[in-house]
N, C-alpha and C positions, 0 to 999 in steps of 0.2 A: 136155190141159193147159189151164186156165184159171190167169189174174192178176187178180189182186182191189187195185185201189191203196185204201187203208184213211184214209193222211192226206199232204197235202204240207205240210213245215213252211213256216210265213208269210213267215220273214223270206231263205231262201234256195230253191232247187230239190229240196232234199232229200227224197223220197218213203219213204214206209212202205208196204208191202202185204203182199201174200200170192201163193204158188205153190200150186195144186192139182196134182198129178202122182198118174200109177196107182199110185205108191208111197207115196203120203204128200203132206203139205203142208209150205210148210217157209216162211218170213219173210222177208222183204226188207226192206231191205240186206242181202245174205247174201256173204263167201266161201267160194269153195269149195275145197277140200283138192282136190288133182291126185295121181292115182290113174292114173297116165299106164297100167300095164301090170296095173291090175286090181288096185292096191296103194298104199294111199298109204306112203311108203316109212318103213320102221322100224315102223310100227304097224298093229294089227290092227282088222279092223272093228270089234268089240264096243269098242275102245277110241275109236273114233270116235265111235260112239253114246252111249257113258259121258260124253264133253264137250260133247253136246248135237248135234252135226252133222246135220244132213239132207238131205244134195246131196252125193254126189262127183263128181269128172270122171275118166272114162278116156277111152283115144286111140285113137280105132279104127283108125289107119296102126300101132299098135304091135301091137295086139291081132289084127288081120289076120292079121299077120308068126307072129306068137309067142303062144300057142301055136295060131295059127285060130279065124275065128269062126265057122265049122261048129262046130268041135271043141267050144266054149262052149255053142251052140245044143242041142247034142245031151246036152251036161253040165245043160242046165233054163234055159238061159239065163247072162247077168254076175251080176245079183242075186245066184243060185243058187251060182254057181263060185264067187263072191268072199264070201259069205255077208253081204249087204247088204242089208238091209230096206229102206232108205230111196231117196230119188233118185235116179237116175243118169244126168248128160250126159256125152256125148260126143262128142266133137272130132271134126271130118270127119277129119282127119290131113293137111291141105292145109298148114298150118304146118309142121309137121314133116318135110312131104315137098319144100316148097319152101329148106327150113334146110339142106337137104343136096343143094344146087340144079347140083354137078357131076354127081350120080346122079341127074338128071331132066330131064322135056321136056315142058314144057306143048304141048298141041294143042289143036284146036277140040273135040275129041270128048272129052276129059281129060288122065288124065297118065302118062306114060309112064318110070318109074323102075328103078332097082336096089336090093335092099333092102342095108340098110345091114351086114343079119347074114351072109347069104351071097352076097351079089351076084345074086340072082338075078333074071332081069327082071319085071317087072311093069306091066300097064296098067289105070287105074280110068278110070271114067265118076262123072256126078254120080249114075247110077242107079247103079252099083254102092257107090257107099258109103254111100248109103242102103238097098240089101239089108247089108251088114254091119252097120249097126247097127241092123236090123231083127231079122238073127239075135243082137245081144248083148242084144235088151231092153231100150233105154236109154228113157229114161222123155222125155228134151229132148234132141235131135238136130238137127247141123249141118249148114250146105248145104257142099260144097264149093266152095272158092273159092280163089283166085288170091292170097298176099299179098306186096308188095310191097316191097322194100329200101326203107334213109333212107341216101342222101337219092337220090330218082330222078328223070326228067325228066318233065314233063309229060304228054307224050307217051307215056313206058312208061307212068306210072300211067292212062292216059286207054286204054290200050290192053287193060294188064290190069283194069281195072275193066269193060269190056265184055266180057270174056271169063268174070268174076264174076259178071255180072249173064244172060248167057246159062245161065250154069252155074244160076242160082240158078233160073229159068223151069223150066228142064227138071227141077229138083228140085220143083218144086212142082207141076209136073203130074203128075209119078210120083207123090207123095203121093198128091191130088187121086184118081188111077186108080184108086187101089189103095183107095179109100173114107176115107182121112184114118186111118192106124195112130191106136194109141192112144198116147197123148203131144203133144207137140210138136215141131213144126219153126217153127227160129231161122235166119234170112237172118244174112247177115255184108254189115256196109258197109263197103268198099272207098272205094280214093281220094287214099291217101297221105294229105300235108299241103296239098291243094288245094281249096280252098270252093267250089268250082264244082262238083269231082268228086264231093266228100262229100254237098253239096246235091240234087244226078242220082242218085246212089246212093241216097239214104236214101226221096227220091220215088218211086222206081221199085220198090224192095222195098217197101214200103209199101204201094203201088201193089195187088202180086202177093198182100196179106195173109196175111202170112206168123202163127206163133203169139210172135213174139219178134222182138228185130232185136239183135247184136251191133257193136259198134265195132272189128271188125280193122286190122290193118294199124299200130299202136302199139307202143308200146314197144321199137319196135326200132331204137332207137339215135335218134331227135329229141328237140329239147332240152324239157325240162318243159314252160316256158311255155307252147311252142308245141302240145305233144299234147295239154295242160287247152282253149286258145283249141279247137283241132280238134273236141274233145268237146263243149264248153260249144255251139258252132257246131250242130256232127250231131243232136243234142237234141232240138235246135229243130223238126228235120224229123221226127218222132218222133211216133207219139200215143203219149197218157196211158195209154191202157187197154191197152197191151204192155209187157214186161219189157223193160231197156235193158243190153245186160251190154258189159262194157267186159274184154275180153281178156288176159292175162298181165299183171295190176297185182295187187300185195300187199304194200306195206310201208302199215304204220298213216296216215302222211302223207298216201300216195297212193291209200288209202280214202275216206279225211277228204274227200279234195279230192275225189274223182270221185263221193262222194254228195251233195255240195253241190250238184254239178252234173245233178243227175238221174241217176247211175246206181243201179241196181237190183241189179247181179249183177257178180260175179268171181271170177277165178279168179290163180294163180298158180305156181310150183313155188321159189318162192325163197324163203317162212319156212321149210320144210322142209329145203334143201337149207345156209341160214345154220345152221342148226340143227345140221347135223350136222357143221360146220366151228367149234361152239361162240357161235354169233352169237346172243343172244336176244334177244327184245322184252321190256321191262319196263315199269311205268306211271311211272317214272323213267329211261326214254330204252333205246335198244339197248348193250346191254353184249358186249363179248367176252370169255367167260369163259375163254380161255385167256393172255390178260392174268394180267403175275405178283401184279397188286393180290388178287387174288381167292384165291388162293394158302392162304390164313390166313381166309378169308373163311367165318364159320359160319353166315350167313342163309342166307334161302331166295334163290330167283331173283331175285321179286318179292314184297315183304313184303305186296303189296296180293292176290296170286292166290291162290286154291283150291285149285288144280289137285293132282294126286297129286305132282307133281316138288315144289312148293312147300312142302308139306305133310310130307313126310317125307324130303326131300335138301336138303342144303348145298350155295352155290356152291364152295365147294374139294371137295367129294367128287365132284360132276359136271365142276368140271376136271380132277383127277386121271382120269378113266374116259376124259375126251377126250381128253387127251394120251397116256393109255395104249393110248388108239384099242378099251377097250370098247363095246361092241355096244347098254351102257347106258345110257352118258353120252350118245350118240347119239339113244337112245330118248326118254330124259327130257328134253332138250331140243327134239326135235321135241315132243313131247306138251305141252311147255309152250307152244312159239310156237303152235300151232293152237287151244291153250283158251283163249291170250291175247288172239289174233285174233274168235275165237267170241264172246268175250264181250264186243268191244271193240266188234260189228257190234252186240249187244244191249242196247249202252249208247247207241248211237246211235239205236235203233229205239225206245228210250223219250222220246229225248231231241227226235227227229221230232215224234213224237205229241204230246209239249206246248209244241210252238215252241220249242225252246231248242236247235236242234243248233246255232246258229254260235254261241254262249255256250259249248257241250259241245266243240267241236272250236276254239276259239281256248284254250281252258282247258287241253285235253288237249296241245294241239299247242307250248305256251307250255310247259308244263314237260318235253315229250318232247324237246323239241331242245334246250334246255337240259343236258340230262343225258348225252344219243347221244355215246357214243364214238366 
């Protein structure tokens, strides 16, 4: 894996680049669609690829469980099972497995849980969950790591960030061992909301030179202000010629902001999942189209998008399917919020390139909140 930074716009942190991966290359500022079990949910790859994507994530704590990453390995690999030409990262599953923190037990060695399908027990190492996503193929690969409650003490976060930062050593000597797979490995910085911890984390992975460095430990439950201040802060500790991806953020706003601030990469599973509860993005703010206004309503979504939803459905034919609870209206609204997102990251990557993203993102963000239901 190589990153290629291409321009920093002038007026703010905003970067433009480039991703080389064994599958493709793909642009930064990019989201990426969550593909958590091998699926980004309600759509099929070819339809990924038709609105331009080149990066999914899947979860190797899921993909472990269900159906095994033997079992994929031996199927030709994720690419292969999932029919995906393009990039593939993947999650250590250390989020996932800490979310469900009464079925688990962190130790020095890893971690010791029950899986959520059958209770059964299980124990990973940092080497074991880099042999799994060795066996799924993934193109960008995570270290395991430790993440942490809002709000926590000191002390736990200063506790579990050395346990992060051990974890992250011993993943990168197994790499290292094994001759550098093809791909990349990405550190996650730890730390909670403590600038000291964040500052030690990001020197020390850095340090280890890692292919990437992630901002973990966000969005889980601290107030805005403070998670932008935490980012804007970790950056800092950052070199240029690494991709900077900031973990579980996806609403248009909170794009906006965290490419101002130097992030490069994200991910998220909430425009899919508003999506299928009716919520959409539009270039006149989020609408919930199970709202009775929409009812009589014959435009498209967004008068402004392309997309195949836009183009040939009505907002009252897609609330009728969601209220009906078709498998459709489901469909089409996911497929809308991910081309909406695609092309919002592509409006931005132009707008880098000739100095004009905080003119693009005060413009954009002046009349999306305006309209947000």
């Amino acid at each position: 894996m190589q990153f290629r930074l291409i321009h920093q716009d002038i007026l703010t942190k905003a970067r433009a680049g480039m991703i080389f991966s064994p599958h493709g290359t793909f642009e930064t500022p990019v989201f990426i669609p969550v593909g958590t079990q091998g699926t980004v949910k309600a759509l099929s790859s070819e339809e990924l690829k038709e609105m331009g994507v080149g990066v999914v994530l899947c979860n190797a704590y899921h993909l472990y469980l269900r159906p095994g990453h033997l079992l994929i390995q031996k199927m030709g690999g994720l690419h292969r099972f999932m029919n995906w030409e393009g990039s593939l990262l993947t999650d250590s599953g250390g989020y996932q497995i800490f979310s469900i923190s009464n079925l688990q037990k962190s130790e020095a060695e890893g971690i010791r849980f029950k899986s959520h399908i059958d209770g059964s027990q299980h124990f990973l190492t940092p080497e074991d969950v880099l042999e799994i996503q060795q066996a799924l193929g993934a193109d960008l690969r995570m270290v395991l790591d430790e993440c942490t409650s809002y709000p926590t003490s000191h002390r736990q976060a200063e506790d579990s960030l050395k346990r992060t930062l051990d974890w992250a050593r011993r993943s990168r000597q197994a790499w290292l061992k094994d001759g550098g797979k093809e791909g990349g490995l990405l550190a996650i910085v730890q730390g909670s909301t403590f600038k000291n911890l964040r500052k030690r984390a990001a020197q020390e992975v850095v340090d280890m030179d890692f292919d990437g460095y992630a901002l973990g430990g966000l969005s889980v439950g601290e107030p805005a202000p403070l998670r932008w201040e935490i980012v804007d802060f970790t950056n800092d500790f950052l070199p240029q010629d690494k991709p900077r991806y900031l973990m579980g953020v996806g609403t248009p706003q909170e794009l906006l902001q965290g490419v101002s601030l130097g992030v490069d990469m994200f991910d998220c599973a909430l425009p899919t999942r508003i999506a299928r509860n009716g919520s959409v993005f539009t270039s006149e703010g989020r609408l919930n189209l199970k709202n009775a206004q929409y009812k009589e309503d014959f435009g498209p979504l967004d008068p402004e998008c392309d997309c195949q939803a836009c183009q040939n459905y009505s907002r009252s034919y897609i609330r009728h399917l969601l209220w009906a609870r078709e498998i459709l209206g489901m469909r089409l609204a996911t497929y809308h919020n991910l081309y909406f997102l695609t092309r919002l990251m592509e409006k931005m990557r132009k707008a880098i390139r000739v100095d004009k993203f905080r003119q693009f993102k005060k413009e954009f963000l002046g009349r999306y909140a305006k309209f947000s239901q």
